[in-house]
MIBANU-690621 format. One record per residue (C-alpha): x, y, z; residue number from 1; chain. Coordinates in pm, 1 decimal, always signed. Example, Ala and Ser with C-alpha at 12.3 -4.5 7.8 and 13.67 -1.06 7.14 Angstrom:
+----------+----------+----------+-----+--------+
!       c1 !       c2 !       c3 ! num ! chaine !
+----------+----------+----------+-----+--------+
!  +1230.0 !   -450.0 !   +780.0 !   1 !      A !
!  +1367.0 !   -106.0 !   +714.0 !   2 !      A !
+----------+----------+----------+-----+--------+
! end
This chain:
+----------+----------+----------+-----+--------+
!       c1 !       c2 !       c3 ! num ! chaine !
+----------+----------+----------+-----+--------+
!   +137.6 !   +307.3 !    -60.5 !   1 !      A !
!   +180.7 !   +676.4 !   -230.8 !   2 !      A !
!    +46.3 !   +781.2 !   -510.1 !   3 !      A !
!   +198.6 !   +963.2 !   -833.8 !   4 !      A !
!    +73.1 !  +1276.0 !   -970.8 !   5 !      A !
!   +297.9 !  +1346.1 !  -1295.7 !   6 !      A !
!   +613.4 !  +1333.8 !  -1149.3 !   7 !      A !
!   +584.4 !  +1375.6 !   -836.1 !   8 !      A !
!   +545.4 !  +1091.3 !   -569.1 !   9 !      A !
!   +280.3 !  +1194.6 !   -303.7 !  10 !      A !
!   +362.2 !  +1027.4 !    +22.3 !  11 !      A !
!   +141.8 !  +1190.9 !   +271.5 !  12 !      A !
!   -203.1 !  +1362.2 !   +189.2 !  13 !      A !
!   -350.7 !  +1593.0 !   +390.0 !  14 !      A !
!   -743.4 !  +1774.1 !   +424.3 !  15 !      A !
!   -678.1 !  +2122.5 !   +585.9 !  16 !      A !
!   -441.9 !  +2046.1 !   +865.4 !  17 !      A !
!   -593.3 !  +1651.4 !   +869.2 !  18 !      A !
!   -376.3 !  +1376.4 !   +780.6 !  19 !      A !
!   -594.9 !  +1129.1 !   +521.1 !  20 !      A !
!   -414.7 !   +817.2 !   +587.5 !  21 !      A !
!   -622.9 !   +645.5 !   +300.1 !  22 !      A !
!   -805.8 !   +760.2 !    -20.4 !  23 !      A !
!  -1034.9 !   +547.5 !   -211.8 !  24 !      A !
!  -1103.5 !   +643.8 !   -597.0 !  25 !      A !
!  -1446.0 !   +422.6 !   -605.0 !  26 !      A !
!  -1378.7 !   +119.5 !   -460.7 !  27 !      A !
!  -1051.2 !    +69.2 !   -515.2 !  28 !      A !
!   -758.4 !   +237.0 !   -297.1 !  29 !      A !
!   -545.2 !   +427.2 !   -449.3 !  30 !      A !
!   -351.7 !   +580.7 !   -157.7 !  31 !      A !
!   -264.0 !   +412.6 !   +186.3 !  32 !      A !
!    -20.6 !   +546.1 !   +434.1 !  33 !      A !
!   -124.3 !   +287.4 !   +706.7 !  34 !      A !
!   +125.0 !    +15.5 !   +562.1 !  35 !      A !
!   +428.5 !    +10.2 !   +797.6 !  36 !      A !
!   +768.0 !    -34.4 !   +590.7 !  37 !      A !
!  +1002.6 !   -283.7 !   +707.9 !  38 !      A !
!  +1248.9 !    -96.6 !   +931.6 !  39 !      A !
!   +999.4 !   +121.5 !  +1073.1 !  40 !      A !
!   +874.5 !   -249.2 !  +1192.7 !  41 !      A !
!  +1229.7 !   -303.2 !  +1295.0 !  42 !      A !
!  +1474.9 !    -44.3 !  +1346.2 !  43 !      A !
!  +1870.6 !    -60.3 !  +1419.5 !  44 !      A !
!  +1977.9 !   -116.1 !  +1111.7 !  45 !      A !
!  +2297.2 !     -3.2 !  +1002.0 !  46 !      A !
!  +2290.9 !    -58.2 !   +613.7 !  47 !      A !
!  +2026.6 !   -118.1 !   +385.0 !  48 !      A !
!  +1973.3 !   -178.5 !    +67.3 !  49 !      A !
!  +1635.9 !   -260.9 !   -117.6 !  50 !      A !
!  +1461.2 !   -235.0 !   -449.3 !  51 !      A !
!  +1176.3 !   -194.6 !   -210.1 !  52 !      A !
!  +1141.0 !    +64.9 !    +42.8 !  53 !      A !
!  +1233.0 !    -24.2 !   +388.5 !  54 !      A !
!  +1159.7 !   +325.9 !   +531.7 !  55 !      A !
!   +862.2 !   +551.2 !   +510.1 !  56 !      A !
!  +1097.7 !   +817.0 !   +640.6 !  57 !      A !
!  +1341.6 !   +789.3 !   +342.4 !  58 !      A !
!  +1322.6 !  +1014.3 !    +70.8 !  59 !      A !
!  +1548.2 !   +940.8 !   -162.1 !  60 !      A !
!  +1588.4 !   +703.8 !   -457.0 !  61 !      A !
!  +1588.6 !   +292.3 !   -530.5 !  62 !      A !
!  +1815.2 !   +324.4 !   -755.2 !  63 !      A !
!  +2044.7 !   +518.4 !  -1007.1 !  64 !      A !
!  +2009.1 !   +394.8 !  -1373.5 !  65 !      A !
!  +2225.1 !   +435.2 !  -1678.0 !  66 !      A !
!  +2089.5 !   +339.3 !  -2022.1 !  67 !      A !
!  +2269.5 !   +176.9 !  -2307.1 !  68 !      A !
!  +2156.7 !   +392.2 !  -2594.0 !  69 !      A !
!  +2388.6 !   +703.8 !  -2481.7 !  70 !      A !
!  +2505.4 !   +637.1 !  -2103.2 !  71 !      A !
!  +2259.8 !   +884.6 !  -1956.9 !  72 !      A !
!  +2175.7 !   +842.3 !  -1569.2 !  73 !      A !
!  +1910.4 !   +888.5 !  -1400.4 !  74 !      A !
!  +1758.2 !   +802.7 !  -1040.4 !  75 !      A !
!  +1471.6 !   +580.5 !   -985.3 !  76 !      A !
!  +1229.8 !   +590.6 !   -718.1 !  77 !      A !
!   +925.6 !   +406.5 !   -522.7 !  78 !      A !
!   +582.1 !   +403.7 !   -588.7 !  79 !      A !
!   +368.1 !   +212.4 !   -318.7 !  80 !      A !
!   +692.3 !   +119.0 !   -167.9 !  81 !      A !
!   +803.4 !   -125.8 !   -459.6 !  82 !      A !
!  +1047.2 !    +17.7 !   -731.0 !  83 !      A !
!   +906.4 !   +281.4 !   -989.6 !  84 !      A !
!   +929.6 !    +50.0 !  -1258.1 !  85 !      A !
!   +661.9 !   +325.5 !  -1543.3 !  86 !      A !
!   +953.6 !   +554.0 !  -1458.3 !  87 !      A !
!  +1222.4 !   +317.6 !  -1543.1 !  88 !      A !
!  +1092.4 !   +194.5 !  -1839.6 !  89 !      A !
!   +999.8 !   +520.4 !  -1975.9 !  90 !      A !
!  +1349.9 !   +645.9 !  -1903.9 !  91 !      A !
!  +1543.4 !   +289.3 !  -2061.0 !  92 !      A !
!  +1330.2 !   +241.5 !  -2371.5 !  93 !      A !
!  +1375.6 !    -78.4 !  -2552.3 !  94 !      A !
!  +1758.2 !   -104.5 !  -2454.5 !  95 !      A !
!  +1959.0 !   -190.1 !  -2146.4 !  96 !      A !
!  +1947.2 !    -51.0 !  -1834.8 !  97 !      A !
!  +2224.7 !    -81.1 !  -1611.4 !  98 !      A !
!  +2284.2 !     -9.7 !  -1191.3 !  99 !      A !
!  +2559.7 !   +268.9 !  -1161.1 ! 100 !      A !
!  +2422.0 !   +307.6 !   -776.4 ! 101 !      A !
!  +2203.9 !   +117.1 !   -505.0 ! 102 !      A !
!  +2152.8 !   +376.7 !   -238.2 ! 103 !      A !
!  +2160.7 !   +290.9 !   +125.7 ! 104 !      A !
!  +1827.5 !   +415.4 !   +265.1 ! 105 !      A !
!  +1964.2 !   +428.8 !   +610.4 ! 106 !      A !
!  +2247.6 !   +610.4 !   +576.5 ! 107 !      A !
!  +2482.9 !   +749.9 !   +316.2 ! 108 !      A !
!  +2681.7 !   +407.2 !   +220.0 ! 109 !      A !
!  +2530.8 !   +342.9 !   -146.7 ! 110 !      A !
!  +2728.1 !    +80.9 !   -341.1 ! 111 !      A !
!  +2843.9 !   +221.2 !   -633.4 ! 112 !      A !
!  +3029.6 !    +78.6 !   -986.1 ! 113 !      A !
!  +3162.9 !   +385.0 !  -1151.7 ! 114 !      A !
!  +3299.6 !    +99.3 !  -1447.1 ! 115 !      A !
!  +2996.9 !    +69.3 !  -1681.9 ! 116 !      A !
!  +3112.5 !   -298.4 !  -1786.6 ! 117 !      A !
!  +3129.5 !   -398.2 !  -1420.1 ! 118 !      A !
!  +2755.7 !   -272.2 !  -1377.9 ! 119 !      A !
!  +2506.1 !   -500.1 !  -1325.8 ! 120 !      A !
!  +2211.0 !   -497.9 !  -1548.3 ! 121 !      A !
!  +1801.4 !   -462.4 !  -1409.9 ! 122 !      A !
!  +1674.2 !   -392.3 !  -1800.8 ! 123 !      A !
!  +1711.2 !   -662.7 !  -2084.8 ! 124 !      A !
!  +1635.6 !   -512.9 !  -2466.2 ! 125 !      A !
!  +1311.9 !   -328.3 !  -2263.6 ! 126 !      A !
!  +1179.1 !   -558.5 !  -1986.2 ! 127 !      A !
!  +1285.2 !   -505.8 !  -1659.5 ! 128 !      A !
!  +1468.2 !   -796.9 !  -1528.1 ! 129 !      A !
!  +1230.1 !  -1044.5 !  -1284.5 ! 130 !      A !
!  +1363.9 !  -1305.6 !   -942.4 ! 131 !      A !
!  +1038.9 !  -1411.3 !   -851.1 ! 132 !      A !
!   +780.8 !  -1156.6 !   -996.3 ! 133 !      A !
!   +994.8 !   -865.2 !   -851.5 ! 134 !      A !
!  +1323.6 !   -655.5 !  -1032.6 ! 135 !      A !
!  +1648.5 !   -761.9 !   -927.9 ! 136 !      A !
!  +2032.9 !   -669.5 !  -1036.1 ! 137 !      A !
!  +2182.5 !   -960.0 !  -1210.3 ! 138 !      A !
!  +2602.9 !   -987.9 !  -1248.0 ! 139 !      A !
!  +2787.3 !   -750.4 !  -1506.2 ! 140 !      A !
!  +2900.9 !   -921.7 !  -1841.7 ! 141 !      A !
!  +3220.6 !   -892.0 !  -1690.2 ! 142 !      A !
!  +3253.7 !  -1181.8 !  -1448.4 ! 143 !      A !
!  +3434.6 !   -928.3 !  -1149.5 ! 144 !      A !
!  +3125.0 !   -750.8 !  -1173.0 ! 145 !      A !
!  +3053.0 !   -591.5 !   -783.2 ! 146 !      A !
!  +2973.9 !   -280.5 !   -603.6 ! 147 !      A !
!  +3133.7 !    -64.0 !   -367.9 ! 148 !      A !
!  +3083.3 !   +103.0 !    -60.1 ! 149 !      A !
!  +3223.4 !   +287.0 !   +248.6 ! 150 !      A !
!  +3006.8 !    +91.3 !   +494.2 ! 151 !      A !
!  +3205.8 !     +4.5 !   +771.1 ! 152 !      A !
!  +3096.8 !   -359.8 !   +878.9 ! 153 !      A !
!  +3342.6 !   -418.4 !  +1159.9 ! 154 !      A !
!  +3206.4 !    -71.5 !  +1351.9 ! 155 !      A !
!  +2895.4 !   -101.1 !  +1620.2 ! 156 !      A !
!  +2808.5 !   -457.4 !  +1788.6 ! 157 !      A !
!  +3047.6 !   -753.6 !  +1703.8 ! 158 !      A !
!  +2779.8 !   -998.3 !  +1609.0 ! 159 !      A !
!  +2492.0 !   -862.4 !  +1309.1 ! 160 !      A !
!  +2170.3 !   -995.7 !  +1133.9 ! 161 !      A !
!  +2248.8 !   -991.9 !   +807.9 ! 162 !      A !
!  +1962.6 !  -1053.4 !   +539.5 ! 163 !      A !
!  +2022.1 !  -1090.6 !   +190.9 ! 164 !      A !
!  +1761.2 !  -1182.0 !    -85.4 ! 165 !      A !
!  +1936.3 !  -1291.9 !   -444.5 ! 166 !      A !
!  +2048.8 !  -1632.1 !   -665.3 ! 167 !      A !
!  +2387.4 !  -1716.8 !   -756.2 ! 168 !      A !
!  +2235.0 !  -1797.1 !  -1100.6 ! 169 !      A !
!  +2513.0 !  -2047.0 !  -1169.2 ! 170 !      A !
!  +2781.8 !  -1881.8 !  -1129.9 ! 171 !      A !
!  +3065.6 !  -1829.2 !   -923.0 ! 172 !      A !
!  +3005.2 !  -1556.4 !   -675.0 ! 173 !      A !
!  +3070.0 !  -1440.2 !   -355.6 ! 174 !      A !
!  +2777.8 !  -1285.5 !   -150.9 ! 175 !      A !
!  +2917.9 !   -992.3 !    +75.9 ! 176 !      A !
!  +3334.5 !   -919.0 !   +120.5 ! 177 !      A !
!  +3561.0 !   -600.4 !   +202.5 ! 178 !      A !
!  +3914.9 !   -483.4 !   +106.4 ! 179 !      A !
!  +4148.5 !   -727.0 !   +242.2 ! 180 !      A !
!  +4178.4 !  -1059.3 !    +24.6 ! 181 !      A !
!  +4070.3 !  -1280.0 !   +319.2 ! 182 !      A !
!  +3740.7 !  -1071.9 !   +387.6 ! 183 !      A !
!  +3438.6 !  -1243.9 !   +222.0 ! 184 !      A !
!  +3168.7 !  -1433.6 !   +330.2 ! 185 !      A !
!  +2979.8 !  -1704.1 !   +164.0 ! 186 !      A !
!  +3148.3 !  -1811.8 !   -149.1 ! 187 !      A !
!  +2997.5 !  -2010.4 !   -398.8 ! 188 !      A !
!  +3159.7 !  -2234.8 !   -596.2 ! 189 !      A !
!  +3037.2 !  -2581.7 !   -772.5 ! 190 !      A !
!  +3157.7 !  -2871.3 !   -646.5 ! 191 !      A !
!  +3398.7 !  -2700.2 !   -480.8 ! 192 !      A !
!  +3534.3 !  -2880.7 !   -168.1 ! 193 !      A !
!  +3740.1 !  -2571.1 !    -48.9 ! 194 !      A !
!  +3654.9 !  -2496.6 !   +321.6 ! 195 !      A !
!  +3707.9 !  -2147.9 !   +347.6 ! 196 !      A !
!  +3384.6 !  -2018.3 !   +228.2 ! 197 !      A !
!  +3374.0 !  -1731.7 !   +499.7 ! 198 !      A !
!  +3705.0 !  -1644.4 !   +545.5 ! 199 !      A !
!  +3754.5 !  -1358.6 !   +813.0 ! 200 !      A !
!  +3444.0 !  -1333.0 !   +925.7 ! 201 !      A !
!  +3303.0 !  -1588.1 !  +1234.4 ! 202 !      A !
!  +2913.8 !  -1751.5 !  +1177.0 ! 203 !      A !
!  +2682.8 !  -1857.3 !  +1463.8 ! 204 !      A !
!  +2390.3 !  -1897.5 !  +1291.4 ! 205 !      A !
!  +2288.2 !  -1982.8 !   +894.4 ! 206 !      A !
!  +1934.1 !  -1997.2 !   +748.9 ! 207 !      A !
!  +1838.1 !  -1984.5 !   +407.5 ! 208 !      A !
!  +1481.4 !  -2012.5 !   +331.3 ! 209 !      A !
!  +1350.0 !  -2024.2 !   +692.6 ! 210 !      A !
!  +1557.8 !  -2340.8 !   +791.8 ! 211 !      A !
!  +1894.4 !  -2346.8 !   +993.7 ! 212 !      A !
!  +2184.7 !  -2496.9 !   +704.2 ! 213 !      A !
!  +2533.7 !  -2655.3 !   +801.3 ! 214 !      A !
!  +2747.7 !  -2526.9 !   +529.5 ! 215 !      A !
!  +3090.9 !  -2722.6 !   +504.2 ! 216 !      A !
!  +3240.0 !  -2593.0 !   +198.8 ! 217 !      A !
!  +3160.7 !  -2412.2 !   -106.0 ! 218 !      A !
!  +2998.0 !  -2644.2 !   -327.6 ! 219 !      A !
!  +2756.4 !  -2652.6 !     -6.5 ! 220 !      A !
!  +2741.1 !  -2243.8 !    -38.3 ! 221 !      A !
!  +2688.9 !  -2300.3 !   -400.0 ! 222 !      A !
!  +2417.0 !  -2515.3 !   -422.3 ! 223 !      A !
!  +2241.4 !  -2363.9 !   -128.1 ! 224 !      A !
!  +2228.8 !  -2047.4 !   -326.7 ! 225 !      A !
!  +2146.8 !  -2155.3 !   -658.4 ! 226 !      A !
!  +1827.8 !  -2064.6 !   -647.8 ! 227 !      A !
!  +1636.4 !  -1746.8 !   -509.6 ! 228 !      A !
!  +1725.8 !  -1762.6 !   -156.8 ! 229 !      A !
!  +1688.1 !  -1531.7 !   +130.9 ! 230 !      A !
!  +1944.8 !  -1577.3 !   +388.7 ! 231 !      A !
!  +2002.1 !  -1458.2 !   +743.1 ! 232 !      A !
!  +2355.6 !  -1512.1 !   +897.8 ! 233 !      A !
!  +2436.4 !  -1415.5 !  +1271.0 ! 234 !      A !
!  +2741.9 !  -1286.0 !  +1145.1 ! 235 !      A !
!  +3109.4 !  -1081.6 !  +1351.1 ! 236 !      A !
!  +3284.5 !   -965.8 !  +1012.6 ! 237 !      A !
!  +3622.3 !   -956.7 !  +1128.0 ! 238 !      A !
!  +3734.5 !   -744.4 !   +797.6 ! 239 !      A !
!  +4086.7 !   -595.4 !   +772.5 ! 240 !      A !
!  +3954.8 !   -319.8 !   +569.0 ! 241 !      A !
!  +3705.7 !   -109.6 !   +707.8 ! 242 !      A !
!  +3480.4 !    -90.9 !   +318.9 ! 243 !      A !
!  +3224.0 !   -326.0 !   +151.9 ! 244 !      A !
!  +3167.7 !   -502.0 !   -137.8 ! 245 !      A !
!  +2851.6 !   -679.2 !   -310.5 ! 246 !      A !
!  +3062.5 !   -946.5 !   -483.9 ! 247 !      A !
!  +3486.9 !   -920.2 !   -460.0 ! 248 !      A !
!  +3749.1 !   -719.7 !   -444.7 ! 249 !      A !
!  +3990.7 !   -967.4 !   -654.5 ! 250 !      A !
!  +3896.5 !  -1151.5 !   -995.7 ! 251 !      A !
!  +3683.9 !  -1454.1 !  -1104.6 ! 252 !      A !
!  +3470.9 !  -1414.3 !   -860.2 ! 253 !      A !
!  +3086.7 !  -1219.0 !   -944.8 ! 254 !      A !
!  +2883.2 !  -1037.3 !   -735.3 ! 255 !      A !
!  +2532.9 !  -1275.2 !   -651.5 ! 256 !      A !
!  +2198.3 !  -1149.1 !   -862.9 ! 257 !      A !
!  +2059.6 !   -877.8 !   -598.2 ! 258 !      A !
!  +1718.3 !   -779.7 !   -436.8 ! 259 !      A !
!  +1781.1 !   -639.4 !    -59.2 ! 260 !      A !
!  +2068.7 !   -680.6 !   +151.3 ! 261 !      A !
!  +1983.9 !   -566.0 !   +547.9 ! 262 !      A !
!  +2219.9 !   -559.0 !   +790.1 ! 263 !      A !
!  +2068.9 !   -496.8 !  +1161.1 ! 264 !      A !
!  +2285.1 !   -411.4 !  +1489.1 ! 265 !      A !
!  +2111.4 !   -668.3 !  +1678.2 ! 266 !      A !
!  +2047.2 !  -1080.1 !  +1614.1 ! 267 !      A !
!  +1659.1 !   -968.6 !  +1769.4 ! 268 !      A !
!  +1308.1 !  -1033.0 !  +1607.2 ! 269 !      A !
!  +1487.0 !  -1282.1 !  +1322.7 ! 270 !      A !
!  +1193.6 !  -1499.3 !  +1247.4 ! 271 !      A !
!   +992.4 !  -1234.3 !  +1205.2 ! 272 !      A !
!  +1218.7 !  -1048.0 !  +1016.7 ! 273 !      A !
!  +1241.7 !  -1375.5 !   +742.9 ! 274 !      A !
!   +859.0 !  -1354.6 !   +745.5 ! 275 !      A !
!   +838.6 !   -991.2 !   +651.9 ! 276 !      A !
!  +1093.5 !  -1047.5 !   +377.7 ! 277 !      A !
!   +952.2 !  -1362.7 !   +226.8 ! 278 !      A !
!   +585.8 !  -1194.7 !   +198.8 ! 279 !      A !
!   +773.1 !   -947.1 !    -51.6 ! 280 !      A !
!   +947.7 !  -1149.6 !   -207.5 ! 281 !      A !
!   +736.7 !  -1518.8 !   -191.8 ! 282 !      A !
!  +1106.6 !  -1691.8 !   -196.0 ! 283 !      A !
!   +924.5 !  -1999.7 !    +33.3 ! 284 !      A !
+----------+----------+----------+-----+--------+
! end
């Protein structure tokens, strides 16, 4: 938990050379550096991307916004680990905000959407956008809405945790892919009794919501994911390409609405990963 002063987010405080781990303003709290962030719980992972703050270490930014009144940008922070949302409303104003980058807060692979109608949206008209009582990025207006990035998913260990936190919201979508037209995983389609719903990548393990799923086609994908979901896939990508995609690299196919996607070098610690994720997000 940090606290603001003006501009400037305070994340450690400190009485002579003392670190104050908590400060109290009366009774209430309004500074607490004894919460532990997600991957400081549980480290080795290899991409992640949040509109909360996975790492007390990171310094950098949630987000990078771009407004619809006159296309200015601008990056958006934390404040007590949870997006800066004061800071993003003051900068949108009653008009659109829209997601040119999510930043990776473990390394340098941000997904990016340099095509302002393929940008999804996380402001509506001057209220930030809500899955579940927290932001999220819906889809573009344009249906091939996605983001880019130069994570590599086929480098490190063959098989990865992958956690992802979104809602198809109806639409036809396609979770996580790469360059190559056969590297995608989880495709959502209604009704759809197409079988190739993962296509180069190999599955051991699916769980969405806390509870192992079959998934036989992707009508199954579909309706598994119609709602706000948080899935974990033991997953060996297999990708042609060596790049990544939220959503697709071809057409007719959107990116899912978007909260956190984690991707760990290790299958370890996945129950209590899923319980550290739904407390954020209270998914189920």
């Amino acid at each position: 938990m940090a606290i603001k002063l003006g501009n400037i987010i305070i994340n450690k405080a400190y009485l002579g050379g003392v670190e104050i781990k908590k400060l109290y303003l009366g009774a209430n709290v309004i500074f607490d550096n004894t919460f532990t962030p997600f991957l400081n719980q549980f480290p080795n992972a290899s991409l992640g991307l949040s509109l909360d703050r996975l790492d007390k270490n990171y310094t950098g930014s949630a987000i990078r916004v771009r407004r619809s009144s006159d296309n200015t940008e601008l990056d958006i922070g934390f404040v007590n680990g949870v997006l800066d949302i004061a800071s993003l409303l003051d900068f949108v104003g009653s008009v659109n905000g829209f997601v040119f980058i999510i930043y990776d807060q473990v390394g340098s692979n941000n997904m990016v959407q340099y095509t302002a109608s393929l940008q999804g949206q996380i402001v509506s008209n001057g209220s930030v956008i809500l899955k579940g009582g927290k932001p999220c990025i819906i889809r573009s207006v344009g249906i091939n809405g996605r983001y880019l990035s130069a994570y590599a998913p086929n480098d490190g260990v063959a098989v990865k945790g992958m956690f992802y936190v979104g809602d198809n919201e109806g639409n036809q979508s396609i979770m996580f892919s790469g360059g190559g037209s056969q590297d995608f995983t989880f495709v959502a389609t209604s009704g759809s009794g197409v079988t190739t719903f993962d296509g180069n990548a190999s599955i051991s393990l699916t769980k969405i919501n806390g509870s192992a799923t079959t998934i036989s086609n992707r009508g199954d994908v579909f309706n598994e994911t119609n709602r706000h979901f948080l899935a974990y896939r033991e997953i060996d990508f297999n990708f042609i390409s060596d790049n990544s995609i939220l959503g697709y690299v071809g057409s007719s196919f959107s990116m899912m609405t978007f909260q956190e996607l984690v991707i760990f070098e290790n299958t370890d610690d996945a129950v209590a990963k899923e319980n550290n994720i739904n407390s954020r997000y209270n998914i189920y």
